[in-house]
C-alpha positions as MATLAB code, in Angstrom:
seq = 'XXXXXXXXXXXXXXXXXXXXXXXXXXXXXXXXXXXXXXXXXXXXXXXXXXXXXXXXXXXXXXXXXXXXXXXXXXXXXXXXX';
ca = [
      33.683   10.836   -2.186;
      30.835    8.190   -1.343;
      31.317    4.393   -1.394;
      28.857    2.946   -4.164;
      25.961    1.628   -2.651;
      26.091   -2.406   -3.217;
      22.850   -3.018   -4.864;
      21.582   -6.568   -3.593;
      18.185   -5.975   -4.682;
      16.494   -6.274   -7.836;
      15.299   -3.356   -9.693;
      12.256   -5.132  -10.576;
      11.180   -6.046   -6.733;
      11.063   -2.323   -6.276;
       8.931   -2.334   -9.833;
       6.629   -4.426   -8.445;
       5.796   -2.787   -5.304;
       5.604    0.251   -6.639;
       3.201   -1.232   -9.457;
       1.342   -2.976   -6.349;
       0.814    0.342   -4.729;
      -0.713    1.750   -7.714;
      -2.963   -0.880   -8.135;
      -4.210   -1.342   -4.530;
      -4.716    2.790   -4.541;
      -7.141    2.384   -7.091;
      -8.886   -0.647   -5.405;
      -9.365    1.853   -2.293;
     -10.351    4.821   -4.439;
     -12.820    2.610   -6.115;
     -14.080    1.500   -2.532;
     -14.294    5.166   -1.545;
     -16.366    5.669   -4.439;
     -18.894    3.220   -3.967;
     -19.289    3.643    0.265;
     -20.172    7.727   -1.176;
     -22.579    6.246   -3.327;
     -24.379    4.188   -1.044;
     -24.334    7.241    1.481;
     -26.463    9.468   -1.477;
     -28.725    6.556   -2.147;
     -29.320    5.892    1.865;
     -27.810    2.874    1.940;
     -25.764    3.336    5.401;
     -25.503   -0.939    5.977;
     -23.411   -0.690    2.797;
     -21.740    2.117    3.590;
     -20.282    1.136    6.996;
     -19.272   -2.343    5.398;
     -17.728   -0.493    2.690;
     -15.565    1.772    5.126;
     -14.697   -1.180    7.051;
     -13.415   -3.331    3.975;
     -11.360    0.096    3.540;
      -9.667    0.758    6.775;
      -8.664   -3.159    6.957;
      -7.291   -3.292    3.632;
      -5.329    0.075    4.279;
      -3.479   -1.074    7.526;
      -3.004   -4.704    5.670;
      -1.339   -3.020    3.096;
       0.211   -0.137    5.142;
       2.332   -3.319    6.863;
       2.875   -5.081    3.666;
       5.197   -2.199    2.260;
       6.445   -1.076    5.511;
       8.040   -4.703    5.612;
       9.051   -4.369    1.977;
      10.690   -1.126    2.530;
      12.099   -2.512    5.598;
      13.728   -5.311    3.294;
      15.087   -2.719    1.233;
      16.738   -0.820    3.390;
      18.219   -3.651    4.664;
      19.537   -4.900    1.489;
      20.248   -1.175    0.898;
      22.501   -0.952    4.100;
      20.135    1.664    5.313;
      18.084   -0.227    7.782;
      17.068    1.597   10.946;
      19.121   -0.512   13.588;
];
């Protein structure tokens, strides 16, 4: 039989970041949309800007929730150490 995990983190941090996720997916999906739409209408200035703002907010966000999920398993007692 397994120990209960102690939970020392609140449901709704989790919530959030999950909610955050969501959110920030549709921010890039949005980007993606537009940098295709200035490729059809020749507008490659635009377009590399676009896919720049993209890739930087991707690995900002990548090590946002890798340090949340880091604090969770930490909390969690399933930390990588």
């Amino acid at each position: 039989m397994n120990a209960p995990i102690e939970n020392n983190v609140c449901p709704i941090d989790a919530i959030d970041n999950v909610t955050q996720a969501r959110e920030i997916l549709q921010w890039l999906e949005a980007i993606g949309w537009a940098t295709s739409e200035a490729l059809k209408k020749e507008m490659p200035t635009h377009a590399r800007h676009l896919a720049a703002l993209s890739q930087y907010l991707a690995c900002d966000w990548a090590n946002h929730f890798d340090v949340e999920a880091e604090k969770l398993a930490i909390a969690h007692g399933m930390n990588k150490q």
